[in-house]
VMD Tcl script that builds the backbone (N, CA, C; Angstrom):
set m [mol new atoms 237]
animate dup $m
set s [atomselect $m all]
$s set {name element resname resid chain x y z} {
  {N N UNK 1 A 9.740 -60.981 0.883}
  {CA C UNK 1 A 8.524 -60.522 0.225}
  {C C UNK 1 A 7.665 -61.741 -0.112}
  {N N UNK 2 A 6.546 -61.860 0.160}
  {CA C UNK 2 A 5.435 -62.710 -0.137}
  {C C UNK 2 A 5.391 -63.108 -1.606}
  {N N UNK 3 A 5.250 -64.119 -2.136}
  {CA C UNK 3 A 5.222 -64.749 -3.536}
  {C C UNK 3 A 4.271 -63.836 -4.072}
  {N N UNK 4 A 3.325 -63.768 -4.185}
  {CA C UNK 4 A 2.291 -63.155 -4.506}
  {C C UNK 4 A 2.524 -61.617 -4.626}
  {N N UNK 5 A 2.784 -60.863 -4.073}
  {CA C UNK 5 A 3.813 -59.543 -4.288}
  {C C UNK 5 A 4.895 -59.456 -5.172}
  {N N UNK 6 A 5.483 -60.805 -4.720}
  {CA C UNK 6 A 7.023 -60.523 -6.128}
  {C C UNK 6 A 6.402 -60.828 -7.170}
  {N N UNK 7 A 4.948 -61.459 -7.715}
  {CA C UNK 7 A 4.707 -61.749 -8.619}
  {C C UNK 7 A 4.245 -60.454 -9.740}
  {N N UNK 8 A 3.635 -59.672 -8.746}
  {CA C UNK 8 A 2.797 -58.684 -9.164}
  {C C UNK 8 A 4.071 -57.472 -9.607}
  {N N UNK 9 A 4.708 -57.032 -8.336}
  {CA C UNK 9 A 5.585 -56.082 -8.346}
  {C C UNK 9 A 6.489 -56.484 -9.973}
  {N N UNK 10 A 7.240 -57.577 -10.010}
  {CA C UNK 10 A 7.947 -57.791 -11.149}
  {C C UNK 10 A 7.055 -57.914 -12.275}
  {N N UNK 11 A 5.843 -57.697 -12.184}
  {CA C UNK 11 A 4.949 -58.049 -13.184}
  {C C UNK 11 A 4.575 -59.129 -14.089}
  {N N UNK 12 A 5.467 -59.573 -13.465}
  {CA C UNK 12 A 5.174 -61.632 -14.027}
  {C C UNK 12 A 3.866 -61.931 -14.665}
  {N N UNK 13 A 3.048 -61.349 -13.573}
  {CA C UNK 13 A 1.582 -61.879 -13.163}
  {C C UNK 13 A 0.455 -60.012 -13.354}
  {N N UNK 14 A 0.059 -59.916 -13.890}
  {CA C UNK 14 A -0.597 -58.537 -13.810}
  {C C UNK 14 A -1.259 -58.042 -12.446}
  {N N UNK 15 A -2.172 -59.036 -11.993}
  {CA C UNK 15 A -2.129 -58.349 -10.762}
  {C C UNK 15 A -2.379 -59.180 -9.717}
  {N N UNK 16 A -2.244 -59.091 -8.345}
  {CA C UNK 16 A -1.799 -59.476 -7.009}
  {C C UNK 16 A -3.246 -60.600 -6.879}
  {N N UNK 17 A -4.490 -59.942 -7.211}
  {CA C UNK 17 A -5.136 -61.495 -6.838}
  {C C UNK 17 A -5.004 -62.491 -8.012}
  {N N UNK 18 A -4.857 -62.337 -8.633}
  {CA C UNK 18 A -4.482 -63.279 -10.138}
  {C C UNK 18 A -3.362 -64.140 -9.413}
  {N N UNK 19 A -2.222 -63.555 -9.031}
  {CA C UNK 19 A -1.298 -63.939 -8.649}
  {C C UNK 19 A -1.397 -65.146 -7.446}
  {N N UNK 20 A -2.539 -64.716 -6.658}
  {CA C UNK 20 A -2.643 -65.603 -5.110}
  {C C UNK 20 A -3.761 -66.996 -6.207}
  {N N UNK 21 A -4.665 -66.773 -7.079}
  {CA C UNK 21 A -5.481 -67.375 -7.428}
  {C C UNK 21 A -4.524 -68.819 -8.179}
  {N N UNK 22 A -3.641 -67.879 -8.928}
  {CA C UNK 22 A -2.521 -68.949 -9.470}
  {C C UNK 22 A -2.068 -69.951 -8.602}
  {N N UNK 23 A -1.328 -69.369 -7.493}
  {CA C UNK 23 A -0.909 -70.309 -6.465}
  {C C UNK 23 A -1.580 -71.289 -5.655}
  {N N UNK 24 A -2.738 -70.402 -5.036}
  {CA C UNK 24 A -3.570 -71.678 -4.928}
  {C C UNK 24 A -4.380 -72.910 -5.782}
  {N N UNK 25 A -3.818 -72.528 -7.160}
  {CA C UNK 25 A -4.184 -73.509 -8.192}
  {C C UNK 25 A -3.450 -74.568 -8.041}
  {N N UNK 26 A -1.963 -73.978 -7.504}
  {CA C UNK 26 A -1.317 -75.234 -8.077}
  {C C UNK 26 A -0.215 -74.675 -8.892}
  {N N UNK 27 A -0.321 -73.706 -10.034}
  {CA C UNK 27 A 0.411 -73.527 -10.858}
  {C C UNK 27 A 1.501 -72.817 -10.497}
  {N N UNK 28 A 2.004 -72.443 -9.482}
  {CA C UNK 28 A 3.643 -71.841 -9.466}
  {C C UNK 28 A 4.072 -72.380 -8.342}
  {N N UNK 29 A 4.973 -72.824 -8.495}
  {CA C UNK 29 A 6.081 -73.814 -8.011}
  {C C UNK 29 A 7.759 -72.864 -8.033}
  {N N UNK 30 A 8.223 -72.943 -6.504}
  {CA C UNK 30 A 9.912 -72.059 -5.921}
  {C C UNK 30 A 10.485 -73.255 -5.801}
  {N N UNK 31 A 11.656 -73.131 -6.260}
  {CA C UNK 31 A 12.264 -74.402 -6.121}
  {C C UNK 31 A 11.488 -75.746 -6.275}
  {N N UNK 32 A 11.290 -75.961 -7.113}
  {CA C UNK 32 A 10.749 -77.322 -7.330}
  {C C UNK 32 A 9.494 -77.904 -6.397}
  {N N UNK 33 A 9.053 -76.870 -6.025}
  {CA C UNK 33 A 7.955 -77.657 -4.853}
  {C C UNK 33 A 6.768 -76.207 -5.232}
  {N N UNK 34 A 5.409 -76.774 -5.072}
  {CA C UNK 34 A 4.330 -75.976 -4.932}
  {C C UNK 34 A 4.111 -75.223 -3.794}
  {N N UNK 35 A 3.887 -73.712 -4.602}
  {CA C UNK 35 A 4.115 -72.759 -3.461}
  {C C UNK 35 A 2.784 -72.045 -3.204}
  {N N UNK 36 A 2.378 -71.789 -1.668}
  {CA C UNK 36 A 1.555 -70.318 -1.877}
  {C C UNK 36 A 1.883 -69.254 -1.867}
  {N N UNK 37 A 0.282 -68.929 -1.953}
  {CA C UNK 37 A 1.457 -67.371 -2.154}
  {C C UNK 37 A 1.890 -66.335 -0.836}
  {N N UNK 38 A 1.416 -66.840 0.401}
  {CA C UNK 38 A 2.445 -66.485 1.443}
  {C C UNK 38 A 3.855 -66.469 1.682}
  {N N UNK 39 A 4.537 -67.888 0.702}
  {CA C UNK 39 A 6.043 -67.853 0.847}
  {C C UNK 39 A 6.757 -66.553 0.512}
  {N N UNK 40 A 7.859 -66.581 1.921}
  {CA C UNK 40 A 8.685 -65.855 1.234}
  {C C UNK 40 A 9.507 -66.281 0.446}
  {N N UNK 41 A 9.757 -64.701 -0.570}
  {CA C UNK 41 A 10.563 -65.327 -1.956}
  {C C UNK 41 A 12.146 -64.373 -1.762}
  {N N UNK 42 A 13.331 -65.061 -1.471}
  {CA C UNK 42 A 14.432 -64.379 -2.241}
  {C C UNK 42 A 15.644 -64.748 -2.995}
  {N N UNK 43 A 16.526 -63.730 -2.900}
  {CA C UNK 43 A 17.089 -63.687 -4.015}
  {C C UNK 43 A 17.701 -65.018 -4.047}
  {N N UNK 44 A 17.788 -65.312 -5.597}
  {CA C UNK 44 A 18.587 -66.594 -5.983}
  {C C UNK 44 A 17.525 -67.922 -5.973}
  {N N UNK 45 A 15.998 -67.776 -5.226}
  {CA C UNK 45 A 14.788 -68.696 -5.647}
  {C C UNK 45 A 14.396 -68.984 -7.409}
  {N N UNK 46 A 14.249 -70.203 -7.646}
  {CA C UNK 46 A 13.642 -70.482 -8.929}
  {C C UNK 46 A 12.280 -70.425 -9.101}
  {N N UNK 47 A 11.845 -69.565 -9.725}
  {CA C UNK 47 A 10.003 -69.768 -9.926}
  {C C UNK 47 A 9.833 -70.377 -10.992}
  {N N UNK 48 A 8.737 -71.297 -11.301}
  {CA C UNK 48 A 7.928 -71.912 -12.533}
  {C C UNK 48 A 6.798 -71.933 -12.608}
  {N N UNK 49 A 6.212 -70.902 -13.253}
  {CA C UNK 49 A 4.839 -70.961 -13.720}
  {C C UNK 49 A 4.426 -71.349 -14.606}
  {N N UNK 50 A 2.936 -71.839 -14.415}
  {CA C UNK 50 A 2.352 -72.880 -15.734}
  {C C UNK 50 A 1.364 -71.848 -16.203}
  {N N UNK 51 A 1.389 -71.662 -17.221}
  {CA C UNK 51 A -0.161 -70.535 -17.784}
  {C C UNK 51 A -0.794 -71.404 -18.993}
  {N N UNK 52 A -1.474 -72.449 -18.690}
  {CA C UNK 52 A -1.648 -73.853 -19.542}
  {C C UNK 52 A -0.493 -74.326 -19.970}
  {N N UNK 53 A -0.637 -74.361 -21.549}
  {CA C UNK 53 A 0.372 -75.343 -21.806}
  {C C UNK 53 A 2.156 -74.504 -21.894}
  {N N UNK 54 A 2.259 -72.878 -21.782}
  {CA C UNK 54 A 3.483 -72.584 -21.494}
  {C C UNK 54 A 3.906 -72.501 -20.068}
  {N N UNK 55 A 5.180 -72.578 -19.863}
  {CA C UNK 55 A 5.608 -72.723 -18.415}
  {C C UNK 55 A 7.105 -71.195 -19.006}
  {N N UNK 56 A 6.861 -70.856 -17.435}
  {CA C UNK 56 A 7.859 -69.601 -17.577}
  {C C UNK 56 A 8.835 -69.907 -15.867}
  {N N UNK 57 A 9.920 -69.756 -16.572}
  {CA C UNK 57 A 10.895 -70.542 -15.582}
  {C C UNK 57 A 11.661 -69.339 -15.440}
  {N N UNK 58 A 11.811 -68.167 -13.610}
  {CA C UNK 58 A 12.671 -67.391 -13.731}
  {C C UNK 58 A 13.549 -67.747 -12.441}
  {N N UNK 59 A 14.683 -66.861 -12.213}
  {CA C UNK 59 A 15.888 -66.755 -11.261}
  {C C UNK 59 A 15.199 -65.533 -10.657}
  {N N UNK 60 A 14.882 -65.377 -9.602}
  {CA C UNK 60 A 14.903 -63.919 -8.292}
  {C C UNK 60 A 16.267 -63.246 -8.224}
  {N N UNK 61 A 16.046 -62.520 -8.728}
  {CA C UNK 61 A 18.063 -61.502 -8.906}
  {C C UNK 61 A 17.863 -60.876 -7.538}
  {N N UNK 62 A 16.790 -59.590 -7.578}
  {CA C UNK 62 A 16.983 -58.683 -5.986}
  {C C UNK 62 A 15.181 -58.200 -5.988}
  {N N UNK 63 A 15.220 -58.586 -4.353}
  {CA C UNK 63 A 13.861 -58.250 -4.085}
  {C C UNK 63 A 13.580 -55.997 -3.560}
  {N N UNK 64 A 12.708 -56.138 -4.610}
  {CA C UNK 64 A 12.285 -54.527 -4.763}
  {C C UNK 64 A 10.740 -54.502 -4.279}
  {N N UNK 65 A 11.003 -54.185 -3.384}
  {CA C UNK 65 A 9.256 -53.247 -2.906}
  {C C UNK 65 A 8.207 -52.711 -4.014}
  {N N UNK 66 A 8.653 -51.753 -4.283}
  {CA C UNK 66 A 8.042 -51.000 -5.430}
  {C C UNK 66 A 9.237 -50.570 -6.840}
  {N N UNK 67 A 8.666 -50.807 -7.559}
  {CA C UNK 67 A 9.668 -50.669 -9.089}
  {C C UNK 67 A 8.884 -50.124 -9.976}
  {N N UNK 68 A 9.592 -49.486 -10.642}
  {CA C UNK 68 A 8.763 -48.874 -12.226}
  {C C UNK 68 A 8.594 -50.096 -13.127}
  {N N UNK 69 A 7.982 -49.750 -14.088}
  {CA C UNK 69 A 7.634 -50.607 -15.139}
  {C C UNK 69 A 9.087 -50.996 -15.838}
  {N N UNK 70 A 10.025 -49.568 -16.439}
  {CA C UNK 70 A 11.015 -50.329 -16.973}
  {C C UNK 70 A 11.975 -51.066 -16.416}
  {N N UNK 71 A 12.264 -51.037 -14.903}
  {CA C UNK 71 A 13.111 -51.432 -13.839}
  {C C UNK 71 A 12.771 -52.813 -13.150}
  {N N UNK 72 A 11.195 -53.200 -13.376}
  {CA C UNK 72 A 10.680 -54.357 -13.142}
  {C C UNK 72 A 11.577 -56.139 -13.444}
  {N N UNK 73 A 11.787 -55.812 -14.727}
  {CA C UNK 73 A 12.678 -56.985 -15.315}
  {C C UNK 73 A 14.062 -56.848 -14.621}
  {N N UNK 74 A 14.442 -56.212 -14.133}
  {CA C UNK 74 A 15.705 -56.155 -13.321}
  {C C UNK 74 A 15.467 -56.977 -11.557}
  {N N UNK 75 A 14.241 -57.463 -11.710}
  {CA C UNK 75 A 14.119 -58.135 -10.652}
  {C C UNK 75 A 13.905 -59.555 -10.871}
  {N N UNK 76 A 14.617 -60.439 -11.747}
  {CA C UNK 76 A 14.565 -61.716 -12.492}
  {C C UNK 76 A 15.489 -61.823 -13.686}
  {N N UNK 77 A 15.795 -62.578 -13.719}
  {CA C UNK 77 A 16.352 -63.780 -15.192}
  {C C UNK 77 A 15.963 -64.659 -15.667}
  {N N UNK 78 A 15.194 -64.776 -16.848}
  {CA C UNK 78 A 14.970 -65.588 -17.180}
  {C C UNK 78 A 15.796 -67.032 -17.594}
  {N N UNK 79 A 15.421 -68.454 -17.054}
  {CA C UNK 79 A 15.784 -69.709 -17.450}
  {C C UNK 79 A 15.383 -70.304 -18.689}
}
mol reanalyze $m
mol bondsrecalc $m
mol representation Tube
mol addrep $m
């Protein structure tokens, strides 16, 4: 699944162009390296996003297409 999709789908990010706008900023980084948001993302990838001065550091548990709202967080762990 495209970074930019897992961002949105897990709701990390509210929505999908926010999500691509982030990446091409600069601000989210898979494994330690700056990502766009074309990469694919799976399970067991580290994401780190910067939203100014907080940074949100998760684990990819299992990649879901479409998820409900309460089932969303079941697609990450937080670091």
């Amino acid at each position: 699944m495209r970074l930019d999709k897992f961002l949105k789908v897990s709701r990390l990010i509210k929505r999908r162009t926010v999500a691509n706008e982030a990446c091409d900023a600069g601000r989210v980084s898979v494994n330690d390296k700056v990502a766009k948001a074309s990469l694919d993302v799976k399970a067991g990838d580290i994401i780190e996003i910067r939203f100014g001065e907080r940074k949100m550091k998760v684990r990819v548990k299992e990649i879901i297409e479409t998820t409900k709202k309460e089932n969303a967080a079941d697609m990450y762990e937080a670091i």
